[in-house]
C-alpha positions as CSV (number, residue, x, y, z in Angstrom):
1,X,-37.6,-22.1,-5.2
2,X,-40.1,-19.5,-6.8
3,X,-38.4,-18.1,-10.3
4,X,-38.7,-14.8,-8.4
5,X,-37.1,-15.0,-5.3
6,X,-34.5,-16.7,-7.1
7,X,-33.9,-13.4,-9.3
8,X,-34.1,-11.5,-6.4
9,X,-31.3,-13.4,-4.7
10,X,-28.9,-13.5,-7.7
11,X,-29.9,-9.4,-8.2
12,X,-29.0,-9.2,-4.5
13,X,-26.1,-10.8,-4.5
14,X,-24.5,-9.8,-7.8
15,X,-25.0,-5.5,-5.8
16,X,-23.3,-7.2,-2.9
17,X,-20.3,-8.2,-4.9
18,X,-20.0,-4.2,-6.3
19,X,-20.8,-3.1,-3.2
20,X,-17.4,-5.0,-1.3
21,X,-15.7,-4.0,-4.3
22,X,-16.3,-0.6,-4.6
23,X,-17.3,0.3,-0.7
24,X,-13.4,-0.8,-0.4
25,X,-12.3,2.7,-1.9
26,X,-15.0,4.3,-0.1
27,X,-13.5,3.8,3.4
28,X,-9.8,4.2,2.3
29,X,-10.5,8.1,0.6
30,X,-13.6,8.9,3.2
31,X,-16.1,9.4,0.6
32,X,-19.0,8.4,2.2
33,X,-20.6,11.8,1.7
34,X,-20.0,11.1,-1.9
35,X,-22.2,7.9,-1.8
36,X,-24.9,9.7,-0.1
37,X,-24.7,12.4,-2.9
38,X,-25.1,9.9,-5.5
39,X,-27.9,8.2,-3.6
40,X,-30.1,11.9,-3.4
41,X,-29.4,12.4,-7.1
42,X,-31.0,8.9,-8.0
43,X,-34.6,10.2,-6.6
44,X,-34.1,12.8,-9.8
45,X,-33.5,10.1,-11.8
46,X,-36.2,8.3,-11.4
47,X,-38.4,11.0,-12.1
48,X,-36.4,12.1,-15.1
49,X,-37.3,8.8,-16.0
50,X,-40.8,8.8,-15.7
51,X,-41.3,12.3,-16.9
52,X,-39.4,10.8,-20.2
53,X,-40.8,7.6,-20.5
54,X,-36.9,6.4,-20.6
55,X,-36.0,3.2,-18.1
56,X,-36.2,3.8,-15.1
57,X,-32.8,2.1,-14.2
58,X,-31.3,4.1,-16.8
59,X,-32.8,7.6,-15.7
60,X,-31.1,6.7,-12.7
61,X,-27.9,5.9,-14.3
62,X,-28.1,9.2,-16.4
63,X,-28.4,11.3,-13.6
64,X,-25.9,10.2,-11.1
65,X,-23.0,9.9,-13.9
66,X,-23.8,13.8,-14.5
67,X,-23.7,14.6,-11.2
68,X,-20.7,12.2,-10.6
69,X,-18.9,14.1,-13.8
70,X,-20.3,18.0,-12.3
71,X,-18.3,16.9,-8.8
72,X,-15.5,16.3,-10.3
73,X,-15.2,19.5,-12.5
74,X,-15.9,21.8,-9.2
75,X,-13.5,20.0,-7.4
76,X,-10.5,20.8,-9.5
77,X,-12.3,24.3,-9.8
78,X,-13.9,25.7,-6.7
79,X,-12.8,27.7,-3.9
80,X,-15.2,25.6,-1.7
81,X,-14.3,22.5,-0.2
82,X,-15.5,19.0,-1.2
83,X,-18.0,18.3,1.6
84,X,-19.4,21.5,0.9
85,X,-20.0,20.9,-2.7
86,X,-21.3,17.7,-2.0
87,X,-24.4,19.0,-0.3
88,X,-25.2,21.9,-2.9
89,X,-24.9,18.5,-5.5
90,X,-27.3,16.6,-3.1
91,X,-29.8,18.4,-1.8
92,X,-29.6,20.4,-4.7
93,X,-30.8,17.2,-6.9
94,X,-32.9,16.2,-4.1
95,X,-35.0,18.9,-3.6
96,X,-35.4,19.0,-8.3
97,X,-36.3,15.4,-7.9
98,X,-39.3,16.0,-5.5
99,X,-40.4,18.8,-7.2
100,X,-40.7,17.2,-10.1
101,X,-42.5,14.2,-8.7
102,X,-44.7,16.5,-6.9
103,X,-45.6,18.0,-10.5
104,X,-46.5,14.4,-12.0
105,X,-50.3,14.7,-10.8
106,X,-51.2,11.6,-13.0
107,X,-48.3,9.3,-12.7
108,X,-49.1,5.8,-10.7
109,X,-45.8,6.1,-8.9
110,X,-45.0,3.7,-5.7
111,X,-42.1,6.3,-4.2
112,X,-41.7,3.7,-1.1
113,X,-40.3,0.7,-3.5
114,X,-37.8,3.3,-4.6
115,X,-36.9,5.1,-1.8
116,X,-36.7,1.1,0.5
117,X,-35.6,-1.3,-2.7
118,X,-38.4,-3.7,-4.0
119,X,-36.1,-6.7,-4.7
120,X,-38.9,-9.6,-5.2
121,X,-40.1,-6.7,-7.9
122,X,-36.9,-7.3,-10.6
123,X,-37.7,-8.3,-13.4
124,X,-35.5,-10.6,-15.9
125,X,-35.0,-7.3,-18.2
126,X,-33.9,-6.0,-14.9
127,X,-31.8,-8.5,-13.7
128,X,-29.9,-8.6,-17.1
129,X,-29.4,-5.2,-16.5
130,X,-27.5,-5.5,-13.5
131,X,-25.5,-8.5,-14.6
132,X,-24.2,-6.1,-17.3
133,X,-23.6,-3.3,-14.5
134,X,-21.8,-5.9,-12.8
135,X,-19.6,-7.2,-15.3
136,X,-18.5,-3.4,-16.5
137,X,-18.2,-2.1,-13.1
138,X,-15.6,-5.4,-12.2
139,X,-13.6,-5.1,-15.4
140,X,-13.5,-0.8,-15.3
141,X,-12.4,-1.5,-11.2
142,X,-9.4,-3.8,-12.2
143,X,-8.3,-1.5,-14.9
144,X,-8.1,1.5,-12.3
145,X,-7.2,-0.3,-9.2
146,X,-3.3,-0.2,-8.9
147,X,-3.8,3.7,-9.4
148,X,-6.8,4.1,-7.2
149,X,-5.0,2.4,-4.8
150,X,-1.8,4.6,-4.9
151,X,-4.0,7.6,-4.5
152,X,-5.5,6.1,-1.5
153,X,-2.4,5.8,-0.1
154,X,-0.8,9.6,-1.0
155,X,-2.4,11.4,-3.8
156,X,0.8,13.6,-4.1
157,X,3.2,10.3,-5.2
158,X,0.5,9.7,-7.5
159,X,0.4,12.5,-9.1
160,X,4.3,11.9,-9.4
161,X,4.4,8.6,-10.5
162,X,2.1,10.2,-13.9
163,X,-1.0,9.0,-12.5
164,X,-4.5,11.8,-13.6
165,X,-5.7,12.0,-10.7
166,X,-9.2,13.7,-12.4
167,X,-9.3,10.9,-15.0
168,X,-8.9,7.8,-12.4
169,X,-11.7,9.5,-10.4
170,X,-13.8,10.1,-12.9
171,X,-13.8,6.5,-14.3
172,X,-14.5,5.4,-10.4
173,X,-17.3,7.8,-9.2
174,X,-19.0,6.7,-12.7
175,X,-18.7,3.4,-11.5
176,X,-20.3,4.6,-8.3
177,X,-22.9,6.0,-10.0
178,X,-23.8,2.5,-11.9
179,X,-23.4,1.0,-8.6
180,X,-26.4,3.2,-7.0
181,X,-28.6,2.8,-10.5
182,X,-28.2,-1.3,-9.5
183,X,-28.5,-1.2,-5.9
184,X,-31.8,1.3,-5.9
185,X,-33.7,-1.9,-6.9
186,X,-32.3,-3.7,-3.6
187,X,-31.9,-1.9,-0.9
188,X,-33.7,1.5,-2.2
189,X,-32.6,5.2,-2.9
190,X,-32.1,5.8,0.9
191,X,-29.8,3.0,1.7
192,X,-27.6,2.8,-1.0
193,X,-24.8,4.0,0.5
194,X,-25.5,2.3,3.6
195,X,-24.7,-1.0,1.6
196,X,-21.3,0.8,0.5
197,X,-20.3,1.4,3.6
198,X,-20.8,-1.2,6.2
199,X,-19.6,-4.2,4.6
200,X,-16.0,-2.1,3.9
201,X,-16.1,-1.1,7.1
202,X,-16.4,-4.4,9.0
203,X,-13.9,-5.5,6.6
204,X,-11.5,-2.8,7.6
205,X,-12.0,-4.0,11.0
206,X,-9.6,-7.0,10.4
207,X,-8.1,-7.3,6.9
208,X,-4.7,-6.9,6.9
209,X,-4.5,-6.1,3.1
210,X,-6.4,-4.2,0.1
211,X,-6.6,-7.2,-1.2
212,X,-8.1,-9.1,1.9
213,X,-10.4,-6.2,2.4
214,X,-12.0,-6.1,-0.9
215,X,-12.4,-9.5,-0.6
216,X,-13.6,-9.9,3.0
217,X,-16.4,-6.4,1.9
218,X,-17.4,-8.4,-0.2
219,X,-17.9,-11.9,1.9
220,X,-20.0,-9.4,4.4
221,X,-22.2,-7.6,1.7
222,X,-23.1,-11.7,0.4
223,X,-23.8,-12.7,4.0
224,X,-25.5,-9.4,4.7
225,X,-27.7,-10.1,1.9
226,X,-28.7,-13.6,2.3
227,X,-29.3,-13.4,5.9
228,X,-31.5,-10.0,5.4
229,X,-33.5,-11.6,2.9
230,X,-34.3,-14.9,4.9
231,X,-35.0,-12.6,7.6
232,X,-37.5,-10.5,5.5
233,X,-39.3,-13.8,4.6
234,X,-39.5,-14.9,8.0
235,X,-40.3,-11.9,10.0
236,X,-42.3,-10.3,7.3
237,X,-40.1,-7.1,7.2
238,X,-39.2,-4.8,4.7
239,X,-36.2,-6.5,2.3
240,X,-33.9,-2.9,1.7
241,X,-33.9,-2.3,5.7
242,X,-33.6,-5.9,6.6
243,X,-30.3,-6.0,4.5
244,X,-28.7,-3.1,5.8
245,X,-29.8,-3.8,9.7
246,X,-28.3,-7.4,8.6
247,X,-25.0,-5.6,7.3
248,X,-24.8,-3.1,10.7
249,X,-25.6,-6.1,13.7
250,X,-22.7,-7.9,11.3
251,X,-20.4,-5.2,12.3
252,X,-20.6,-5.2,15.5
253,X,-20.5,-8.4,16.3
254,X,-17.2,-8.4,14.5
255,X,-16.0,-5.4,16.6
256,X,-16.7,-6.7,19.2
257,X,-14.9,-9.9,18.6
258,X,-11.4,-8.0,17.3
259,X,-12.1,-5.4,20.3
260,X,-12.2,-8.3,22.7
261,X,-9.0,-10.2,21.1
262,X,-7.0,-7.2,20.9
263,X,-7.8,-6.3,24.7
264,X,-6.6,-10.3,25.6
């Protein structure tokens, strides 16, 4: 196997296990808007990013934690509810991050690899990169998952039981926000979220535990990911689509196996 499609497969699966990890939360608190708010504020990262000459990667990482840290702060401060803040935050950094890239007359700038992934593209700085997200994404998840999980379940007893309820979701939608930096490489800006979300999902449609779920999300996001890549080499299609179409004909299939049990 080519050095490079190798590193694309290990980048691919190592977002895959974060992405069952993390999506978990995702469907148990309905944040999915939140994941798509992350995902916008990544295009203004990236031209943060060139516009700095930092990293790319870490441009991306930048911006999503401060937008990540601004929702919080309005949250425990706003008259307006979440969902509303959510799309001032994301079309709000949206709509900076194409203005900016619209300003950049003379940058060489492919906006398709970063809007669609470019996975056969990551490099071994890059790769290291995301084995490092990984890593601190896993250990800062187990640290906050027994109270993550009790506010899933009923924010009020947590806030009982002594748990902050801003502190536990800062530390998780930071975590979110490395999660989007990694995944932007795979699966692109657009379909971030996407990657979040599915895998939970078809989870959800059968685990019978947190546990199991997190586990099974994460089974999904693996198989989503090596099926959409073999079926990227061997249809010639685009990788970041091809793993997320992968991920959604996954689902329902599965629904429609558990639909059809649960009706016999």
């Amino acid at each position: 196997m080519d050095e490079f499609i190798l590193r694309a497969l290990c980048a691919g699966m190592l977002v895959a296990i974060m992405a069952g990890t993390l999506g978990s939360v995702i469907i148990w608190r309905r944040m999915s808007y939140f994941g798509d708010t992350l995902s916008h504020s990544a295009l203004l990262g990236v031209v943060l990013g060139l516009v700095t000459g930092l990293n790319i990667t870490l441009g991306v990482i930048i911006s999503s934690i401060v937008i990540a840290i601004l929702l919080v702060m309005l949250r425990r401060r706003s008259v307006l509810q979440e969902d509303a803040l959510l799309g001032v935050l994301a079309h709000g950094s949206l709509a900076a991050g194409l203005v900016i890239w619209g300003s950049l007359e003379h940058a060489n700038v492919d906006l398709f690899s970063y809007l669609f992934g470019d996975l056969l593209a990551v490099s071994r700085n890059s790769l290291l990169l995301i084995v490092l997200v990984t890593i601190f994404v896993l250990v800062g998840f187990k640290l906050i998952y027994k109270q993550l999980l009790l506010l899933s379940i009923n924010e009020d007893v947590a806030i009982t039981e002594g748990v902050n309820v801003d502190q536990i979701m800062l530390i998780y939608v930071v975590l979110i926000a490395l999660f989007v930096a990694a995944a932007m490489q795979v699966v692109g800006i657009l379909l971030t979220t996407a990657l979040l979300i599915i895998p939970a999902a078809t989870a959800r449609l059968h685990a019978q535990s947190p546990a199991i779920m997190i586990g099974s999300g994460i089974i999904w996001a693996l198989l989503a990911v090596v099926v959409g890549m073999g079926l990227s080499f061997a249809v010639d299609l685009v990788i970041g689509p091809a793993i997320v179409l992968t991920a959604s004909l996954i689902f329902i299939l599965v629904w429609m196996i558990f639909n059809n049990s649960q009706k016999s």
